[in-house]
C-alpha positions as CSV (number, residue, x, y, z in Angstrom):
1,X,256.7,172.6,-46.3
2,X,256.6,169.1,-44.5
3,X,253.1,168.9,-42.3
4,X,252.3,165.4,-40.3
5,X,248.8,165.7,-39.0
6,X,247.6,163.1,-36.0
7,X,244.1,162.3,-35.6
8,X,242.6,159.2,-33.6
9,X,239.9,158.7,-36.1
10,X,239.4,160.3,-40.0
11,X,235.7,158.4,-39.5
12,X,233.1,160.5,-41.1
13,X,230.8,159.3,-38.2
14,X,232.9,161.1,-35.6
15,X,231.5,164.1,-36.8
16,X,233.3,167.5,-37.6
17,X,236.7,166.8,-36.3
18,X,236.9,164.1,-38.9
19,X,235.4,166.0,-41.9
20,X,237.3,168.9,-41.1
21,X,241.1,167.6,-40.8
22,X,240.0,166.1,-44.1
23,X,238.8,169.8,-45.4
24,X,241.8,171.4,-44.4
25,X,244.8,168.9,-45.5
26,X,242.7,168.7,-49.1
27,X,243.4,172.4,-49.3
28,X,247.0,172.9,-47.9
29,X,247.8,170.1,-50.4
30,X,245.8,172.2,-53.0
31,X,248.2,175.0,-51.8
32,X,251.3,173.1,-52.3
33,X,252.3,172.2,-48.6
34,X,253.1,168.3,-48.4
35,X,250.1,166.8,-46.3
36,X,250.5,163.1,-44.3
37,X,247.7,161.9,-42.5
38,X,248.5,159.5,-39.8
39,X,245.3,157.9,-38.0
40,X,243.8,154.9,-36.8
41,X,241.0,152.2,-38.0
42,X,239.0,153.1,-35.3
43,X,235.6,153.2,-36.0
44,X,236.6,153.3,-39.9
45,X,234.2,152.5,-42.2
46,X,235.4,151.0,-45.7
47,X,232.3,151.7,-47.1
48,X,231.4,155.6,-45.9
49,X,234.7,156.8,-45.6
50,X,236.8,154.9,-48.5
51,X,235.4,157.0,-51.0
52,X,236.9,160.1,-48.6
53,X,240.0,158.8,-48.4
54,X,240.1,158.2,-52.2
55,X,239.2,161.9,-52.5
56,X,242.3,162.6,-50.1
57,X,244.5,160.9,-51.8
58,X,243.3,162.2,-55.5
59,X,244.3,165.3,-53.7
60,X,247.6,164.4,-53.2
61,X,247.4,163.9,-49.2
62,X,249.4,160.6,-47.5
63,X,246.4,158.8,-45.7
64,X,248.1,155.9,-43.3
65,X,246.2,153.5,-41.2
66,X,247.2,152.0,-38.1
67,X,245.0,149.3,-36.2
68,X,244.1,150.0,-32.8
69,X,244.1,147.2,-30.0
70,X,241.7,144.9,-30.4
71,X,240.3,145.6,-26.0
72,X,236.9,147.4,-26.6
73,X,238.3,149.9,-24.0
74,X,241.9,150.5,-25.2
75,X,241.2,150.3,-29.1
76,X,237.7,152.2,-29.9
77,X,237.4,154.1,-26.6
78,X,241.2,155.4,-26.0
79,X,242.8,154.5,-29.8
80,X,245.6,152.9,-28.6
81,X,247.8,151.6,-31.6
82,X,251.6,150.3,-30.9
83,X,251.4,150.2,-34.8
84,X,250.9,153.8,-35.1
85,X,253.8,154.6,-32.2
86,X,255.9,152.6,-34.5
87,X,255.3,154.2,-37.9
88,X,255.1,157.8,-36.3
89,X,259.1,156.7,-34.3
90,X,260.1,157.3,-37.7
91,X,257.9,159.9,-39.7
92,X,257.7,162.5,-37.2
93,X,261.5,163.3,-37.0
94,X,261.0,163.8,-40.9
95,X,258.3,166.0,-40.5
96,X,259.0,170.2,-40.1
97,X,256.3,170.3,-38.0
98,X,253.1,168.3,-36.4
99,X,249.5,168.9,-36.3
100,X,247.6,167.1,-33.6
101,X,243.9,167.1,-33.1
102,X,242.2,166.4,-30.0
103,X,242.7,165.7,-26.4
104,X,242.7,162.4,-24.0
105,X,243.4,159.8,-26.6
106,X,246.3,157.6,-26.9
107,X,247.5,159.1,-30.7
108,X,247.9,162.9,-29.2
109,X,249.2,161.9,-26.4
110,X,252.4,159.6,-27.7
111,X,252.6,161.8,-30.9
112,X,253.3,164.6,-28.6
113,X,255.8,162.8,-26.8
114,X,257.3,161.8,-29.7
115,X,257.7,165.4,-31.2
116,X,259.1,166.6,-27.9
117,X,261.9,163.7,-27.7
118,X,263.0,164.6,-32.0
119,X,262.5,168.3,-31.6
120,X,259.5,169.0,-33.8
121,X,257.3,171.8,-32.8
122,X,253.6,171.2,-32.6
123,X,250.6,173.0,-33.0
124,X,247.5,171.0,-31.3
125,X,244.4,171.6,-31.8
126,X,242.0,170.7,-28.7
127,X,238.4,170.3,-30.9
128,X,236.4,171.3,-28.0
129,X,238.1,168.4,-24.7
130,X,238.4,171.9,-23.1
131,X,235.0,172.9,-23.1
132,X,233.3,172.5,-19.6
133,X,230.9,170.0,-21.2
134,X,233.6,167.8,-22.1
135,X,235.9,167.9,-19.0
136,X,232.1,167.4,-17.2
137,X,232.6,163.7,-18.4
138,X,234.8,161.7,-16.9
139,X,235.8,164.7,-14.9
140,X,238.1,162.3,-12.3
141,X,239.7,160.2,-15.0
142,X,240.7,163.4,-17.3
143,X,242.1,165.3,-14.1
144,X,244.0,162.3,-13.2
145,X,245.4,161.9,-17.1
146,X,245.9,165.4,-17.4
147,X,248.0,165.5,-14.2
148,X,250.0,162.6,-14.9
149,X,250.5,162.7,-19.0
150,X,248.3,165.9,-20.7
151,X,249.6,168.7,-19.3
152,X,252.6,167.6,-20.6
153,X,250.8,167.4,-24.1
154,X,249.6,171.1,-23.7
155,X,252.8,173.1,-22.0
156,X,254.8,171.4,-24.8
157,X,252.5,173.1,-27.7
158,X,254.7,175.7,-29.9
159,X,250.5,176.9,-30.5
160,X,247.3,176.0,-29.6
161,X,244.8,176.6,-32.2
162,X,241.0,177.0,-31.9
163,X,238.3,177.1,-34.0
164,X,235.7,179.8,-32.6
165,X,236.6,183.0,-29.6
166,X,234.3,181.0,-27.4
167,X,237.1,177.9,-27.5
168,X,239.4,180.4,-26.6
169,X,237.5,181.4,-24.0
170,X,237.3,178.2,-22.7
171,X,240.8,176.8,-23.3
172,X,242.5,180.1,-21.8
173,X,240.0,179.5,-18.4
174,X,242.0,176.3,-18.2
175,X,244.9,177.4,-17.8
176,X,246.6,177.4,-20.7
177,X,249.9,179.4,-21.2
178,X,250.8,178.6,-24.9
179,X,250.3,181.0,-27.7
180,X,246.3,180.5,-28.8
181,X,245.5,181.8,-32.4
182,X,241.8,181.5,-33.4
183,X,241.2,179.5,-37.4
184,X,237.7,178.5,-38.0
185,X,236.8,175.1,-39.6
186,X,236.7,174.7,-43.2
187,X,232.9,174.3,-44.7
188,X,233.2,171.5,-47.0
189,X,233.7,171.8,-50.7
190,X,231.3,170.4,-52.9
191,X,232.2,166.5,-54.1
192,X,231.4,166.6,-57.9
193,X,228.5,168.6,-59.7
194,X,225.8,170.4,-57.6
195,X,222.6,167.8,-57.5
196,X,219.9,169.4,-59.8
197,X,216.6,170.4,-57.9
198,X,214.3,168.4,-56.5
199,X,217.3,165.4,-56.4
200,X,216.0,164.9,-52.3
201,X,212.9,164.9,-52.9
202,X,213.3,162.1,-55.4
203,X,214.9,160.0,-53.8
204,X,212.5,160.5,-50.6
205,X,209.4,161.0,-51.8
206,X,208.1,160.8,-48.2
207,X,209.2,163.8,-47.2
208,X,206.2,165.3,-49.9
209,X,206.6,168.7,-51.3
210,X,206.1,171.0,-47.9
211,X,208.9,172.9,-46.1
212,X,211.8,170.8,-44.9
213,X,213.1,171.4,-41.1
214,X,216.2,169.8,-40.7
215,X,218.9,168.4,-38.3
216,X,222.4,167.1,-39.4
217,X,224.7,165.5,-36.8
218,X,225.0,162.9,-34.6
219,X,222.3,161.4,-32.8
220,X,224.0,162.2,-29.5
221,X,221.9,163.2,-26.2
222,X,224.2,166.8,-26.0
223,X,222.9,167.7,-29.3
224,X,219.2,168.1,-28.1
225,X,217.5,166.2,-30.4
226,X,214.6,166.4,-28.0
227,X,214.4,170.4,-28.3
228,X,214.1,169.7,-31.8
229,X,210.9,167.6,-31.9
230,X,209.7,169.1,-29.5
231,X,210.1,172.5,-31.6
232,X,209.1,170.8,-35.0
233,X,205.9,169.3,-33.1
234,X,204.5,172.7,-32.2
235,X,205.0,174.0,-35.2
236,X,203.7,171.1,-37.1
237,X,200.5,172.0,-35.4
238,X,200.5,175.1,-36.3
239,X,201.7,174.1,-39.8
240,X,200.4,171.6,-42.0
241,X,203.6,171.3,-44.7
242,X,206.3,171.0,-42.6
243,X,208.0,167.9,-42.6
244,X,211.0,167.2,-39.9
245,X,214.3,165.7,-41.5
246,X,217.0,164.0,-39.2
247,X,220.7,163.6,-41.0
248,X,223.4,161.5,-38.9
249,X,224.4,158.4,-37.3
250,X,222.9,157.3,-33.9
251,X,224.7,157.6,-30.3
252,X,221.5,157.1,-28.2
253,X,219.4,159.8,-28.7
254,X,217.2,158.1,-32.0
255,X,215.2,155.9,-30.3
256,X,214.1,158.3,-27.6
257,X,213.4,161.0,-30.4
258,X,211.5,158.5,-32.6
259,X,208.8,157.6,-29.6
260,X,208.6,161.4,-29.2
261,X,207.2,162.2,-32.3
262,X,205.0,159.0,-31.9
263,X,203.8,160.6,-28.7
264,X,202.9,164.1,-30.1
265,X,201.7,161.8,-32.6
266,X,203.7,163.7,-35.6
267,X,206.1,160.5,-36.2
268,X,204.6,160.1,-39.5
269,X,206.3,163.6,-40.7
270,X,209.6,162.8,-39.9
271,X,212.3,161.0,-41.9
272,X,215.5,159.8,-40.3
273,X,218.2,159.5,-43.0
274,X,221.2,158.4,-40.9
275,X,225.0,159.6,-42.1
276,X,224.4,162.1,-45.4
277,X,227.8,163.3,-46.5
278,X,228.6,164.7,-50.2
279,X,225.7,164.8,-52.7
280,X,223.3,163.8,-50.3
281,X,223.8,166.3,-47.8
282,X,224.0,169.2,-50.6
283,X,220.6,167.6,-52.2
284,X,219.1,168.2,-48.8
285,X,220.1,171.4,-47.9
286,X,219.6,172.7,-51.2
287,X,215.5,172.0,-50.2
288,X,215.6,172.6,-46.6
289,X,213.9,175.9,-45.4
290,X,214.9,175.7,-41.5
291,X,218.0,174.5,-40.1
292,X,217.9,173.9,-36.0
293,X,220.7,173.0,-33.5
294,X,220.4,173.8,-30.0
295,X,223.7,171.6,-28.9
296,X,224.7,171.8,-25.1
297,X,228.0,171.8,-26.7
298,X,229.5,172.3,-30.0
299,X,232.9,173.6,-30.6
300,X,232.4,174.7,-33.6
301,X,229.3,173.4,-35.9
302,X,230.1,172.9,-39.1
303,X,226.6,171.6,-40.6
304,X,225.6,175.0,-39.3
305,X,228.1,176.7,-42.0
306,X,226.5,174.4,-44.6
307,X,223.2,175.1,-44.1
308,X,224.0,179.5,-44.1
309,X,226.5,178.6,-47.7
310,X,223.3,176.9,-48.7
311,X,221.1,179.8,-47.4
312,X,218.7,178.4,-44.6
313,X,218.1,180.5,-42.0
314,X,219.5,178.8,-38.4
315,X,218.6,178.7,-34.4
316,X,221.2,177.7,-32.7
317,X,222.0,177.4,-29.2
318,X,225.0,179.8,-27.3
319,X,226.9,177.2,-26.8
320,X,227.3,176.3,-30.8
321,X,231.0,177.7,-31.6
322,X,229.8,179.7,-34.7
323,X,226.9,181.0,-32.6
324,X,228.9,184.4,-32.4
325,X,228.9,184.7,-36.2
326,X,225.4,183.4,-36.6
327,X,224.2,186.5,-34.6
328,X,226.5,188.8,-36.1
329,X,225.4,188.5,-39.7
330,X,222.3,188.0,-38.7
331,X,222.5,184.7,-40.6
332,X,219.5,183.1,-38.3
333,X,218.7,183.2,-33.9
334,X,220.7,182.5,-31.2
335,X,218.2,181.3,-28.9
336,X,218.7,179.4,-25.2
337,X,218.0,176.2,-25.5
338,X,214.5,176.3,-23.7
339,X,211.2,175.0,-25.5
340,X,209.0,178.2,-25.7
341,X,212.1,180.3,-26.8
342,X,212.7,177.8,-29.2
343,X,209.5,177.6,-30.5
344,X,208.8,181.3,-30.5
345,X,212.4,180.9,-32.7
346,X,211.1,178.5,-35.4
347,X,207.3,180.2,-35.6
348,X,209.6,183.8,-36.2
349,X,211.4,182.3,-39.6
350,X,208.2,179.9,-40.7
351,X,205.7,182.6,-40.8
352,X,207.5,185.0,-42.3
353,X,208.9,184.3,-45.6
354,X,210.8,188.0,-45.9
355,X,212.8,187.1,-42.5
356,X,213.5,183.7,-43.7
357,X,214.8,184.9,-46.7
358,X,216.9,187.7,-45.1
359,X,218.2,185.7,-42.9
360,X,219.3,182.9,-45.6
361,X,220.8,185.6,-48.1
362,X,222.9,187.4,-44.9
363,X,224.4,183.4,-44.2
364,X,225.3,183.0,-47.9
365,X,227.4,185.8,-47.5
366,X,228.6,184.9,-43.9
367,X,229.6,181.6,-45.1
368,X,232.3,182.8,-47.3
369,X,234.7,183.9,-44.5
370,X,234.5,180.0,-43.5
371,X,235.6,179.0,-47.1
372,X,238.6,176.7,-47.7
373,X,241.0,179.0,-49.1
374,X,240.4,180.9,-45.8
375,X,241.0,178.7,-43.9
376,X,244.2,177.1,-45.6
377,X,245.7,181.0,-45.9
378,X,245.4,181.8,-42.2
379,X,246.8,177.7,-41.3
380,X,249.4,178.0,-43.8
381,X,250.5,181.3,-42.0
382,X,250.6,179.4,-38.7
383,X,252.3,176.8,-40.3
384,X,255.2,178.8,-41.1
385,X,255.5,180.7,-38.1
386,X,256.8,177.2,-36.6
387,X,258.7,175.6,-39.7
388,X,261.0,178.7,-39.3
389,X,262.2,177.5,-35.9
390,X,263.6,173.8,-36.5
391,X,267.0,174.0,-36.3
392,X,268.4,173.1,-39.7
């Protein structure tokens, strides 16, 4: 089996769309489908996400690169690459079929075009432009794309995949009429040998030997970042030991968190680490005791599945795409994003060891529906649903 995947950006920045397409095409070229990744420089990052792409093509995926157009606008806001539309003229009619991931960017929107024109079925993959918080933003533009060019993009889907039932929720309240089948993300797989204990520590001595509350993603305003500090600050008065760590790279929301730890004058117990990926991110989960995220929006969340395979015990908000499995295995709390719910959330797990422990043991064995080989079984299944209609 032939599989072209399309993604505006593989930069491990960008978060879980990013890390994820990378997760999956590693396995289903693990699993013997041939994987080509065609994307863009935008936002790409020799130095954070060559090693990746190394690791891809160890693999045996096809990474290809196109460069976007050098207009701030056009080239790291939309992706648009006339080298890409060029290179994809003549892969995708090769192809059996066509992955696409995400919504309102230029890649998506010409690949479809372009599968629609050869008469290669496509599956696409929203990763989360359907939720409400996402059409909230830019709400005129995306009505006037989507009436114009997107629609297009969706009605001519052969299957519309999402990650979580509450993206399917939303996609189907938008209108959508194409087949919807419901794959989670892949959690990653461990880079190379499992850092020993105490390897975090180590290397951040700062951080002491207390209990380690962390955050991993980006440092965007939907994330909450706020309800975090403002969480770890009561606690930390409560508790001496606890020490607040902040994993990912910064969209506006550091510098406003950093003067609010100043102000509840906790800043010194507080370490912000930037973009972890690989080791790093294993060493500190592996001595984390409290994982929070209490997103506004987050189609799926896959830090959240690292920190249950690692066993912390997690609040999360509702609207965190896994928040359905988190209260089903009782993995951690679903808790609305509020400050005294949230800190009657973190003071439940901290004070009592037993819970914390109950909770981390049930997300160790939640985690493992959420594995890899999981995942690339139930794709692979979708996959050849589709490859079976090309006309020969």
């Amino acid at each position: 089996m032939n599989v072209l995947h399309v993604v505006a950006s593989l930069a491990l920045r960008h978060g879980g769309v990013s890390v994820s397409v990378r997760e999956l095409c590693r396995g289903l070229a693990a699993a013997g489908v041939t994987v080509q990744i065609w994307t863009t420089d935008r936002a790409h990052d020799l130095s954070i996400d060559g090693p990746a792409d190394e690791r891809l093509r160890a693999a045996g995926v096809e990474v290809h690169y196109a460069p976007v157009h050098p207009w701030r606008w056009l080239g790291l806001r939309y992706g648009y690459s006339p080298a890409l539309r060029a290179a994809l003229t003549q892969a995708i009619p090769q192809a059996e079929l066509v992955h696409l991931h995400g919504l309102w960017l230029y890649p998506t929107t010409m690949a479809a075009g372009l599968c629609r024109r050869a008469g290669v079925p496509y599956i696409l993959s929203p990763c989360g432009a359907l939720d409400p918080y996402g059409l909230a933003r830019h709400r005129l533009l995306k009505w006037g794309y989507a009436l114009v060019v997107e629609r297009r993009t969706l009605a001519g889907a052969a299957l519309l995949h999402c990650t979580s039932a509450q993206e399917r929720r939303h996609v189907t309240a938008y209108g959508i009429t194409a087949p919807i089948f419901v794959v989670p993300r892949a959690s990653p797989s461990p880079d190379g040998p499992t850092p020993p204990p105490g390897a975090f520590r180590q290397a951040h001595p700062e951080v002491g030997a207390g209990r380690l509350v962390v955050f991993i993603g980006r440092l965007h305003p939907k994330k909450r970042l706020d309800l975090v500090v403002e969480t770890f600050a009561a606690a930390a008065q409560r508790y001496s030991d606890l020490h607040l760590v902040v994993a990912g790279p910064d969209d506006g929301a550091g510098g406003p968190a950093r003067r609010q730890l100043a102000a509840a004058g906790v800043a010194d117990r507080a370490t912000f680490l930037g973009l972890v990926a690989g080791a790093q991110k294993q060493a500190l989960l592996r001595e984390g005791t409290l994982f929070l995220l209490p997103s506004e929006d987050e189609n799926f969340g896959v830090s959240v599945i690292e920190a249950m395979a690692a066993g912390l015990p997690v609040v999360v908000s509702p609207s965190v795409g896994v928040a359905d499995a988190v209260a089903r295995s009782g993995a951690g709390l679903v808790v609305d994003a509020a400050s005294a719910a949230w800190a009657s959330a973190a003071e439940r797990v901290l004070a009592d060891p037993a819970v914390a422990r109950a909770m981390g043991e049930a997300g160790r064995r939640a985690a493992a529906e959420f594995s890899p080989a999981q995942v690339v079984g139930a794709m692979r299944a979708a996959y050849g649903s589709l490859a079976q209609r090309r006309p020969s």
